[in-house]
C-alpha positions in Angstrom: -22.9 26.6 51.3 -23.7 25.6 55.2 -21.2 26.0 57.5 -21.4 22.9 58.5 -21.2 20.9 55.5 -17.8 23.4 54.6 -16.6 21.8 57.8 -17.4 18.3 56.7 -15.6 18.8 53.5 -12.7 19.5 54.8 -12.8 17.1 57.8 -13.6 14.5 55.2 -9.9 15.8 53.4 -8.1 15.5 56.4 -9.2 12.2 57.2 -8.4 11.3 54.2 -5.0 12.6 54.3 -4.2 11.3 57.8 -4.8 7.5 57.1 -2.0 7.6 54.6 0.3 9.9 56.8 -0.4 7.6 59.5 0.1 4.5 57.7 3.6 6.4 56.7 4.5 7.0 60.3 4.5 3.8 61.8 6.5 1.9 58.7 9.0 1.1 62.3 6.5 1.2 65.1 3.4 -0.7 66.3 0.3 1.0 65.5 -0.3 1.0 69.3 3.1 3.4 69.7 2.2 5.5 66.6 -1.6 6.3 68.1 0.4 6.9 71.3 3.0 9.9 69.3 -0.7 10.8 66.7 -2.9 11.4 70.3 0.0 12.9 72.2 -0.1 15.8 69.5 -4.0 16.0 69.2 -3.9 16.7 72.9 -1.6 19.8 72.7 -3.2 20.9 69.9 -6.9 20.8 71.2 -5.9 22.8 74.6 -3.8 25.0 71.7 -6.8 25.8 69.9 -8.9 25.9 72.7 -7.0 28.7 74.8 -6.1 30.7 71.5 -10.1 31.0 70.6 -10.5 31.4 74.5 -13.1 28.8 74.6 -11.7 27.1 77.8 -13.8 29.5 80.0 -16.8 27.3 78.8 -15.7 24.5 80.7 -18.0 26.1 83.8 -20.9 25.6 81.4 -20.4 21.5 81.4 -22.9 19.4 83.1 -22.3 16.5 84.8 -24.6 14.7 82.3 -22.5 16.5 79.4 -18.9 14.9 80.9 -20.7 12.0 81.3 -21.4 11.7 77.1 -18.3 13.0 76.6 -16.3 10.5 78.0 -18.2 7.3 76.7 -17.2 9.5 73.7 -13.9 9.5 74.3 -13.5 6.3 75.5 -15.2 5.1 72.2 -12.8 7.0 70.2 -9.9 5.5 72.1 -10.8 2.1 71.0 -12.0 3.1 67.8 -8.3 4.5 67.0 -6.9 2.0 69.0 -8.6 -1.1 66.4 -7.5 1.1 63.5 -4.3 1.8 63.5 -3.8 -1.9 64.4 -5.2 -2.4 61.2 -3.7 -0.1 59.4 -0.3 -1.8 60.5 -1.3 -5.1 59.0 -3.6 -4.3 56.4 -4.2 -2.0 53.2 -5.3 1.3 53.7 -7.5 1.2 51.3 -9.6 -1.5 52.7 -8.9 -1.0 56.4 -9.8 3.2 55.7 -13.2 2.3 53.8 -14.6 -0.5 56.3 -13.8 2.3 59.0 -15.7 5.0 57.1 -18.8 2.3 56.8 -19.0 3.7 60.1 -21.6 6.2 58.9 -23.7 3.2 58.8 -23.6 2.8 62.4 -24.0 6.4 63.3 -26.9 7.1 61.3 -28.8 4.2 63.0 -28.2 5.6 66.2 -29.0 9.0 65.1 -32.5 7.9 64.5 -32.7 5.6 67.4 -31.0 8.1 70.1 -30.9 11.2 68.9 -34.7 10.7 67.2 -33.2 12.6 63.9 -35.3 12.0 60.9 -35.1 9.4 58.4 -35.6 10.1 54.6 -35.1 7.8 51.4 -31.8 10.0 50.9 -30.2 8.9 54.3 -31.7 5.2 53.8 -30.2 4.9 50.0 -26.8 6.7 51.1 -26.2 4.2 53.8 -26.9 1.9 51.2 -24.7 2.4 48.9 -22.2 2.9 51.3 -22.6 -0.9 52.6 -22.8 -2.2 48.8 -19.2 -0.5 48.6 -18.0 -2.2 51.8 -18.9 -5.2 50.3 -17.4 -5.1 47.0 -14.1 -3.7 48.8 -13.8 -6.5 51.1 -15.5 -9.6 49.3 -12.8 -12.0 48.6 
C-alpha cells in the first residue's frame, strides 16, 4: 500500500474520532472556547513533533511565496474550525461531521482548477456520490 494513502487512512480515523471527542469536550463550553483549549494543544504538539523529528531546521528552506500559501492556509483553517465547532455545539455530529467532509467536493474542484491535477470518471463519480450523500443526510 502507498504511503500516502496509509496516512489518509489513519487521518481519516482520527478525524473521525476527534468530532465526537470534541463534541464531548465542550458539553459546558462554547465551541468558540473548546477550539481555543483543541488549537492551544495542536500548537505544542506540532512544534513537539517538529523539534523531536528535527525538521524545524527546514524553516530556512521557506519562501516567501510558500509563507504566503501557508497562511491563507491557516487562516482558512481557522475559520474552517472556527464554523465547525460552532456547529457541532448546536447541531448533530452526524450531520454537522458529513456536510464538513462534503468538503472533498470543494477541494477536488480546486485541485483541477489550481493545482491543474487530473480529472478521471473515478474522481468525478466519487465527488458524486459524496454530494448525493450530503443530500440525503441533510434533506428535511
Amino acid at each position: 500500500m502507498d504511503r500516502s494513502i496509509l496516512f489518509a487512512l489513519v487521518s481519516m480515523l482520527f478525524a473521525g474520532v476527534t468530532a465526537v471527542l470534541a463534541k464531548a469536550g465542550m458539553r459546558n463550553v462554547s465551541g468558540d472556547v473548546a477550539l481555543l483549549v483543541r488549537t492551544s494543544l495542536i500548537f505544542l504538539l506540532v512544534w513537539g513533533n517538529s523539534f523531536a523529528f528535527r525538521q524545524v531546521k527546514e524553516l530556512v528552506l521557506l519562501t516567501s511565496r510558500d509563507v504566503f500559501f501557508l497562511c491563507l492556509s491557516g487562516a482558512t483553517t481557522f475559520f474552517s474550525w472556527l464554523f465547525y465547532y460552532r456547529a457541532m455545539k448546536e447541531g448533530s455530529v452526524a450531520v454537522v461531521s458529513t456536510i464538513d467532509k462534503a468538503s472533498i467536493v470543494v477541494t477536488l474542484v480546486l485541485s483541477f482548477l489550481v493545482l491543474r491535477e487530473p480529472f478521471t470518471w473515478r474522481v468525478a463519480l466519487g465527488a458524486t456520490l459524496i454530494l448525493c450523500g450530503l443530500v440525503v443526510l441533510v434533506w428535511k
